[in-house]
ROSEBA-381466 format. One record per residue (C-alpha): residue in three letters; x negated, y, z negated. Coordinates in nm, 4 decimals, always signed. Layout:
<rs>
{"ala" {X Y Z}};
...
</rs>
This chain:
<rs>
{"unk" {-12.0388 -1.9711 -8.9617}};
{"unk" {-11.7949 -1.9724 -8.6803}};
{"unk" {-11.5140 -1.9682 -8.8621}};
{"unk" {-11.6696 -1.6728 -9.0862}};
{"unk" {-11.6910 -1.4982 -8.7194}};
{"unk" {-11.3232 -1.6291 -8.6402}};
{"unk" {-11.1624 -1.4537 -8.9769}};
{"unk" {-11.3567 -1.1246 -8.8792}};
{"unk" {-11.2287 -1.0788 -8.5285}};
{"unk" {-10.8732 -1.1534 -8.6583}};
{"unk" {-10.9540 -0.8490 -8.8945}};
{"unk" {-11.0578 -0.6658 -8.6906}};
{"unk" {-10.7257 -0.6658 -8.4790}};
{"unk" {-10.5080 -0.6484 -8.7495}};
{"unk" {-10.5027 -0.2740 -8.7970}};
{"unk" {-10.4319 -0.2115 -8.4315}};
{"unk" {-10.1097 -0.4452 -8.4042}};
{"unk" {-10.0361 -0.2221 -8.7011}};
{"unk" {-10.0483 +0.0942 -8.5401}};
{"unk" {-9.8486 -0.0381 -8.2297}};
{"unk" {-9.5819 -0.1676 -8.4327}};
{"unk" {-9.5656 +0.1844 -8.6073}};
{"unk" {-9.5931 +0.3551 -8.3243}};
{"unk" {-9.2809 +0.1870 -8.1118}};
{"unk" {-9.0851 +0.1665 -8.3912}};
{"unk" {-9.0723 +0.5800 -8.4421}};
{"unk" {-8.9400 +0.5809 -8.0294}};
{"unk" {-8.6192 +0.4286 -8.1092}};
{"unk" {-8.3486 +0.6743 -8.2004}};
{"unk" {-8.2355 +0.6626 -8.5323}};
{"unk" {-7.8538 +0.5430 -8.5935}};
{"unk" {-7.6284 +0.6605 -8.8180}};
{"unk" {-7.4584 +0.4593 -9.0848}};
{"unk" {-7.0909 +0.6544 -9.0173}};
{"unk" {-7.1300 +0.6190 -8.6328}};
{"unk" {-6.8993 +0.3369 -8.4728}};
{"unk" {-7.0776 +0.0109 -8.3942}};
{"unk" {-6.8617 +0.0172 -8.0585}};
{"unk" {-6.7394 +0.2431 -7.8547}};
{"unk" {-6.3209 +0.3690 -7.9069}};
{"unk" {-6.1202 +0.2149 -7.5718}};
{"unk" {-6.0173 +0.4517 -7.2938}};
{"unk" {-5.6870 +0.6506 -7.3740}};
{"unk" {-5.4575 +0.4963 -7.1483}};
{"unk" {-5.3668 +0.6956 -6.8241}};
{"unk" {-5.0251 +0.9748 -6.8403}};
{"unk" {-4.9645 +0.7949 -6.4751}};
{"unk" {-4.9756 +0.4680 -6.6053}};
{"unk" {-4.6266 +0.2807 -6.5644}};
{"unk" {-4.4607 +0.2107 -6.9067}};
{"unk" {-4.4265 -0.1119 -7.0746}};
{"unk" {-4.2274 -0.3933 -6.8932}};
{"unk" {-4.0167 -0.3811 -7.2627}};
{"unk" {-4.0022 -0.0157 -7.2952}};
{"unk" {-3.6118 +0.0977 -7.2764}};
{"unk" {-3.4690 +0.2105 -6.9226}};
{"unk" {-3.3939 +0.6177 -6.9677}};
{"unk" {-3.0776 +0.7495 -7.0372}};
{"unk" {-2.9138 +0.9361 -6.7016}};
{"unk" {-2.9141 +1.2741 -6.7474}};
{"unk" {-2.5772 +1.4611 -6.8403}};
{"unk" {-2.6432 +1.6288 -6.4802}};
{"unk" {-2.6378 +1.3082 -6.3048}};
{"unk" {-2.3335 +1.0893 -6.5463}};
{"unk" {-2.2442 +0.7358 -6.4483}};
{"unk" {-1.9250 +0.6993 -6.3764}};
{"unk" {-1.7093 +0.4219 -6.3411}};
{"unk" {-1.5377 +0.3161 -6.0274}};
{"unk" {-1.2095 +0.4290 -5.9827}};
{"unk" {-0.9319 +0.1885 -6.1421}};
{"unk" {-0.6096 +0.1212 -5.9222}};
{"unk" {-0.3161 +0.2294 -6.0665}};
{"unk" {+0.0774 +0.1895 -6.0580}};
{"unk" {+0.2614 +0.5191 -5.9107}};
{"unk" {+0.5610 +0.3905 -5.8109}};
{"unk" {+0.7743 +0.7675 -5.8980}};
{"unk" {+0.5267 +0.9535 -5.8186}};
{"unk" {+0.3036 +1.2297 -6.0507}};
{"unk" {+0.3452 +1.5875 -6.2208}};
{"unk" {+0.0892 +1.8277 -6.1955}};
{"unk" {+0.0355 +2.0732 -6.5328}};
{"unk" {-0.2204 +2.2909 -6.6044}};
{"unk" {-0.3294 +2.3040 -6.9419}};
{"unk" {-0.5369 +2.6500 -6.9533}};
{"unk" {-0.4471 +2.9981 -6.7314}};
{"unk" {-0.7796 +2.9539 -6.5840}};
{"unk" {-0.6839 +2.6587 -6.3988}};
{"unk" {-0.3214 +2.8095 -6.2842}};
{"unk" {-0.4753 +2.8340 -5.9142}};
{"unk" {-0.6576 +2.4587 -5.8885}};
{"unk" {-0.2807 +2.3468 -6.0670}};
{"unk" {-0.1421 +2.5235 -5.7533}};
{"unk" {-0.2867 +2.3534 -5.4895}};
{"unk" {-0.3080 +2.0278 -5.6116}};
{"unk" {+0.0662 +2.0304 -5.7019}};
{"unk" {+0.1487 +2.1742 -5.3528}};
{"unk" {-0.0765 +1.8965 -5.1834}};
{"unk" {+0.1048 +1.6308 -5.3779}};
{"unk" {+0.5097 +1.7264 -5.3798}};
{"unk" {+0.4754 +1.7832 -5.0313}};
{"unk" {+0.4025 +1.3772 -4.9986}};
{"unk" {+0.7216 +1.2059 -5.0298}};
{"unk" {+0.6081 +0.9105 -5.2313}};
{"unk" {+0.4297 +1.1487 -5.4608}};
{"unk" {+0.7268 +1.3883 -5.5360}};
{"unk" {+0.9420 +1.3041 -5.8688}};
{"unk" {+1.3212 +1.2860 -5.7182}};
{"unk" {+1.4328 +1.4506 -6.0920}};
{"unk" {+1.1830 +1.7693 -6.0413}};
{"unk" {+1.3166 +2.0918 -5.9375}};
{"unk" {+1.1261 +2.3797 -5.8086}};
{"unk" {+1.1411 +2.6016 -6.1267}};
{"unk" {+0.9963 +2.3394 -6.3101}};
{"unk" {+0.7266 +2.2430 -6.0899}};
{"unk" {+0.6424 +2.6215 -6.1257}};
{"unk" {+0.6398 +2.6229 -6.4822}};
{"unk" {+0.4400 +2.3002 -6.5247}};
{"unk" {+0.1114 +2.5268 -6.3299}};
{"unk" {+0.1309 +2.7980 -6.5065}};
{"unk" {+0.4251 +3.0618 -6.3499}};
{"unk" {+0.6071 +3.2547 -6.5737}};
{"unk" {+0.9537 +3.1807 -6.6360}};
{"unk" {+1.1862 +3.3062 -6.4217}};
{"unk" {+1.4872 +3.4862 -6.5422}};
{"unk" {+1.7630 +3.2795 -6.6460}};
{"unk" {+1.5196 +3.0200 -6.6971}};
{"unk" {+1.6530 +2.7217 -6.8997}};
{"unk" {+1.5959 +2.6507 -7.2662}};
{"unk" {+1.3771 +2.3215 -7.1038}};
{"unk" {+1.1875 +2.5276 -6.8993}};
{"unk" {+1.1101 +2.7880 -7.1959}};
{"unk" {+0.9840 +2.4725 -7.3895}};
{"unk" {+0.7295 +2.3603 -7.1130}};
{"unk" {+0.5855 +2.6900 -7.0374}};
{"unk" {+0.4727 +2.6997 -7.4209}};
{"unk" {+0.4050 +2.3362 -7.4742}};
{"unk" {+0.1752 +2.3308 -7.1467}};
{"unk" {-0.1645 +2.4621 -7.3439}};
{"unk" {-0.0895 +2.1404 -7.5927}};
{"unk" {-0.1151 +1.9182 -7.3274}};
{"unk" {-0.5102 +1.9197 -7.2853}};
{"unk" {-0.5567 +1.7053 -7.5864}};
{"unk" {-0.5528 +1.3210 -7.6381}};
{"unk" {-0.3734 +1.2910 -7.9774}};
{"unk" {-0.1493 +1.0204 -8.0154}};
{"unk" {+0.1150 +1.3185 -8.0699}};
{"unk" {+0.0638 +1.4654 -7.7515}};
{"unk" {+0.0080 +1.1024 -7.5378}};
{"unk" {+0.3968 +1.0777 -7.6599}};
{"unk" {+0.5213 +1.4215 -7.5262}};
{"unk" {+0.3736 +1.2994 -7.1691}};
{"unk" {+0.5213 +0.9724 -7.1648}};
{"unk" {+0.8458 +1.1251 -7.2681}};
{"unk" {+0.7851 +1.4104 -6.9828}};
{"unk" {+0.7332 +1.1645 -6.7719}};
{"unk" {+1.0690 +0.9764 -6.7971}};
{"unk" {+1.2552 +1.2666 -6.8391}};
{"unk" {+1.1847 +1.3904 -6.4854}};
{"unk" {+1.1101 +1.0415 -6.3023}};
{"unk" {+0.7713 +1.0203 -6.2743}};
{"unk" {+0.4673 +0.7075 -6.3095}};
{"unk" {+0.1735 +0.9970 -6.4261}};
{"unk" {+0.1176 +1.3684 -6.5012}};
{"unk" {-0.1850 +1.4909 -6.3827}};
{"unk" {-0.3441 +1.7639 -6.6032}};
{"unk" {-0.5649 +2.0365 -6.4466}};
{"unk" {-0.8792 +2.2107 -6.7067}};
{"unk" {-1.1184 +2.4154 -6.6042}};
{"unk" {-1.4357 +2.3580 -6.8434}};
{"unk" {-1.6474 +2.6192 -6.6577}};
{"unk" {-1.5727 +2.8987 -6.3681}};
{"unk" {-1.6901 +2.5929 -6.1442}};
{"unk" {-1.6196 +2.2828 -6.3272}};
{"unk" {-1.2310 +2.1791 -6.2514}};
{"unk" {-1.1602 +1.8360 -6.2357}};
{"unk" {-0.7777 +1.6450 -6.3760}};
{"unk" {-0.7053 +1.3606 -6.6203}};
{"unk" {-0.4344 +1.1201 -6.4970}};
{"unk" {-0.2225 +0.9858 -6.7869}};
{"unk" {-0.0299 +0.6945 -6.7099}};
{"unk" {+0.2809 +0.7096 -6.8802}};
{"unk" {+0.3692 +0.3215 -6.8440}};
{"unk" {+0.0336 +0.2558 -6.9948}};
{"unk" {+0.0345 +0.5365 -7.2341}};
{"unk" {-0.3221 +0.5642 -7.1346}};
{"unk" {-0.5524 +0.8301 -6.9529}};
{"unk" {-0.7304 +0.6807 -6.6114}};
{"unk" {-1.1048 +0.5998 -6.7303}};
{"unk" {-1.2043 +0.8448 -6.4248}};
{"unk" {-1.1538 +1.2352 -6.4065}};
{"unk" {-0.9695 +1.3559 -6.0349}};
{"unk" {-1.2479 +1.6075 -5.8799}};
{"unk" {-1.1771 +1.8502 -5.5976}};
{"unk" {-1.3796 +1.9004 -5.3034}};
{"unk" {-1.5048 +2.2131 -5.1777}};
{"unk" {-1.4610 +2.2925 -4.7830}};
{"unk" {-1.6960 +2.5259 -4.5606}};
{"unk" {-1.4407 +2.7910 -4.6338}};
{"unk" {-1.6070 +2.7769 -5.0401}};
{"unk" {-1.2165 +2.6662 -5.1269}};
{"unk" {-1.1390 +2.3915 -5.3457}};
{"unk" {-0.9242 +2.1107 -5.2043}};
{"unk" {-0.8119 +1.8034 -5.3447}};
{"unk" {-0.7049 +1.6363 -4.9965}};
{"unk" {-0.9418 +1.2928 -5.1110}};
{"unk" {-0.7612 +1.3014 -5.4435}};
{"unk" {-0.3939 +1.2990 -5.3072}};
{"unk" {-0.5297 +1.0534 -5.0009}};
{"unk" {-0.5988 +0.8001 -5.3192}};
{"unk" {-0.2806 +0.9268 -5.4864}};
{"unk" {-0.1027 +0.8198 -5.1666}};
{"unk" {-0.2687 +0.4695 -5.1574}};
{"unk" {-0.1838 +0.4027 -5.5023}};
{"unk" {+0.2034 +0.4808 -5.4816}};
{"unk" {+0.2435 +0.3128 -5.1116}};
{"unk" {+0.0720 -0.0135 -5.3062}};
{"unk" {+0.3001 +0.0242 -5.5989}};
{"unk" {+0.6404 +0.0355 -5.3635}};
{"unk" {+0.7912 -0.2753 -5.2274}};
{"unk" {+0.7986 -0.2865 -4.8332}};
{"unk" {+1.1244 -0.2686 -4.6932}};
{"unk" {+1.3358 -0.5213 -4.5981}};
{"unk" {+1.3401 -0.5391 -4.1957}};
{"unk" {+1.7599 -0.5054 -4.0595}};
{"unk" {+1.9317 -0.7908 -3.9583}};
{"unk" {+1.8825 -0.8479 -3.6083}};
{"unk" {+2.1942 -0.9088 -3.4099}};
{"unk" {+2.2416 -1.2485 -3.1950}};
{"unk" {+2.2919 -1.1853 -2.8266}};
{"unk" {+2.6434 -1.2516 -2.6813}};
{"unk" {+2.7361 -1.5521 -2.5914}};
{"unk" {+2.6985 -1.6468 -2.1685}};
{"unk" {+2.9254 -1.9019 -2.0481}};
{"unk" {+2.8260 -2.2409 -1.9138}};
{"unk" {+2.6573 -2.2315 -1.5526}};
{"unk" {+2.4737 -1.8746 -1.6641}};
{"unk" {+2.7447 -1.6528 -1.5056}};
{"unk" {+2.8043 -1.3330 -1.6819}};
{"unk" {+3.1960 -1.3581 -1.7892}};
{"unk" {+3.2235 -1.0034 -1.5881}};
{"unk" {+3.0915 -1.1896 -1.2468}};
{"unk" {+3.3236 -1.4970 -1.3215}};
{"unk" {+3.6053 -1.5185 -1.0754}};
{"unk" {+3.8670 -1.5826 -1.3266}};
{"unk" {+3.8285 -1.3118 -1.4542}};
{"unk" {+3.8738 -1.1130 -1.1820}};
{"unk" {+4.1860 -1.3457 -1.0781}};
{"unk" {+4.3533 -1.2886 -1.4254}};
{"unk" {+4.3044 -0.8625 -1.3837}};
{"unk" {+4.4397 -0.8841 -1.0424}};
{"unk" {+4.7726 -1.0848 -1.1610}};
{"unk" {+4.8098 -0.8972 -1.4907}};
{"unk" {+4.7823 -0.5763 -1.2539}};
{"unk" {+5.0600 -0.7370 -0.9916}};
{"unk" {+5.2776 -0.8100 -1.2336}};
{"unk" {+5.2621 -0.4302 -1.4208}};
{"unk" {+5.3270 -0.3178 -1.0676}};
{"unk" {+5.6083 -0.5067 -1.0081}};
{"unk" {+5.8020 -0.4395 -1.3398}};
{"unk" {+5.7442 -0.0526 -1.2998}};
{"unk" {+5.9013 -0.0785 -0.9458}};
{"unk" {+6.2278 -0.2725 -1.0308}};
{"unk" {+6.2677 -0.0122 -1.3699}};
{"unk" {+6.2303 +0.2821 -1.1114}};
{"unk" {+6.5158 +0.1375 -0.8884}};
{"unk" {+6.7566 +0.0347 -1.1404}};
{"unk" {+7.0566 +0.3317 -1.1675}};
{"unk" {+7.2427 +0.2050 -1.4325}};
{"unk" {+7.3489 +0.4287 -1.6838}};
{"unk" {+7.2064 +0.3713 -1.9966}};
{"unk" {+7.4850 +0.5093 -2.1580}};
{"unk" {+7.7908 +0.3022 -2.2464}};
{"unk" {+8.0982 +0.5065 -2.3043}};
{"unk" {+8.4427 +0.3841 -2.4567}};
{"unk" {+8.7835 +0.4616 -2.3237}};
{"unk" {+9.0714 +0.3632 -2.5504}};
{"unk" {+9.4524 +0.4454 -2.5212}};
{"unk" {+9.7138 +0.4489 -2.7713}};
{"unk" {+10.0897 +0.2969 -2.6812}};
{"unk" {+10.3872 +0.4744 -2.7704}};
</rs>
C-alpha cells in the first residue's frame, strides 16, 4: 500500500515539472542557424601604429634625399653655360661670382666667350668658335654620351677642370649640374642658389664650395729661400766698428792725397818735341 501511495504522488507531480520545463524553455530567445557562433574581432584602430615589418614610406618628391656633396678636383677652374634662355640671368650671376675668383677663372677664357657661354648674343665680328657655342649651348642640357664628349673637349680647349650648366625647370626651380671633365662624369649633387632678403638669387654658398674645392686641388707654394745673415767677425765686432778698418780708409785716403798733390806740382811738359839739323 505505501508504495501504491508513493507511485501516485510521483504522478501527480509529473505534469507540473512538465509545464515548468515548457514554460522556461519558450523564455529563451530563439537562435538562428546562419548567425555566427562568436562574435567578428574589433576592426583594428586608423591610429593604430603599423606593423613593425610594414615598409618605411617613400620621401615625398617635395622633400628628396639627397646625397652629401662629393669633393671634387678643380684645379683650372669651371665654365659656366646656360643651357635654356630662361636661365640667361641665373648663368649671369653665377658666372660673374665665379671668374671674378682667381682660382676659379679658366686662364684660356676670354670675355666674348664667357658671354656667349650664358646666353649673349654674338657680338659682331664674333669668331667662327664663338658662332659654334652660341648654337651648341641648348645641346648641352643633356647627358648623352655624345654631348658628355663635347664638354670634356670644351673643357680642354679653354683650360678648365668642370663646366657648370645652368636649367631652369620651373620660373622658380634653377639649380646647375657640374660635369667633371677629368671624370667625364656629372657631380651626383645639383648646385642650388640661395635667395637673399632682397628676393634675388645668389649663389655666394655655391662658389664658397667652388673655392674650397680648387684651393684643395692646388699644391701650396713653395716658401723662398731664406737668405743666411752676413757673416760677423770673431770677438762680435761689426767689421764697420773694427779699427782696421778704419786704419786701412784713413791710409788708402793719405796716400790718394798725396799722389794728387805731387801730379798738381809737377810742370813738366808733357810734350816731347824733336830738333834735328842737317850738315852741309
Amino acid at each position: 500500500m505505501r508504495c501504491y501511495a508513493r507511485w501516485l504522488a510521483l504522478g501527480s507531480l509529473f505534469p507540473s515539472l512538465l509545464t515548468a520545463a515548457t514554460g522556461h524553455a519558450q523564455q529563451m530567445p530563439a537562435i538562428s542557424a546562419s548567425a555566427p557562433a562568436t562574435a567578428p574581432p574589433a576592426a583594428p584602430s586608423q591610429s593604430a601604429p603599423p606593423p613593425a615589418s610594414a615598409p618605411a614610406p617613400l620621401p615625398s618628391a617635395e622633400t628628396p634625399a639627397l646625397a652629401p656633396r662629393e669633393p671634387v678636383a678643380l684645379p683650372l677652374g669651371v665654365l659656366v653655360v646656360a643651357v635654356d634662355d630662361a636661365s640667361n640671368d641665373a648663368a649671369w650671376d653665377l658666372a660673374s661670382a665665379v671668374y671674378a675668383d682667381p682660382l676659379l677663372r679658366p686662364h684660356k677664357l676670354d670675355d666674348a666667350t664667357a658671354r656667349v657661354l650664358v646666353g649673349d648674343p654674338p657680338r659682331p665680328g664674333a669668331s667662327q668658335r664663338q658662332l659654334e657655342l652660341s648654337q651648341l649651348r641648348h645641346s648641352f642640357g643633356s647627358s648623352s654620351p655624345a654631348v658628355m664628349q663635347l664638354l670634356a673637349s670644351l673643357a680642354r680647349e679653354l683650360s678648365a677642370s668642370a663646366v657648370a650648366l645652368v636649367r631652369t625647370d620651373a620660373p622658380d626651380q634653377v639649380h646647375a649640374r657640374l660635369f667633371l671633365a677629368a671624370r667625364s662624369a656629372f657631380v651626383v649633387q645639383d648646385l642650388l642658389p640661395e635667395v637673399g632678403a632682397d628676393l634675388q638669387t645668389h649663389w655666394t654658398a655655391t662658389t664658397s664650395w667652388l673655392h674650397s674645392q680648387a684651393a684643395r686641388s692646388r699644391p701650396p707654394l713653395a716658401p723662398a729661400p731664406s737668405l743666411p745673415p752676413p757673416a760677423r767677425p770673431p770677438g762680435g765686432e761689426s767689421f764697420v766698428a773694427s779699427g782696421w778698418f778704419w786704419g786701412a780708409l784713413v791710409g788708402a785716403a793719405g796716400a790718394a792725397v798725396l799722389v794728387y798733390s805731387l801730379s798738381s806740382h809737377d810742370q813738366t811738359p808733357t810734350s816731347i818735341h824733336l830738333q834735328g839739323r842737317v850738315e852741309q
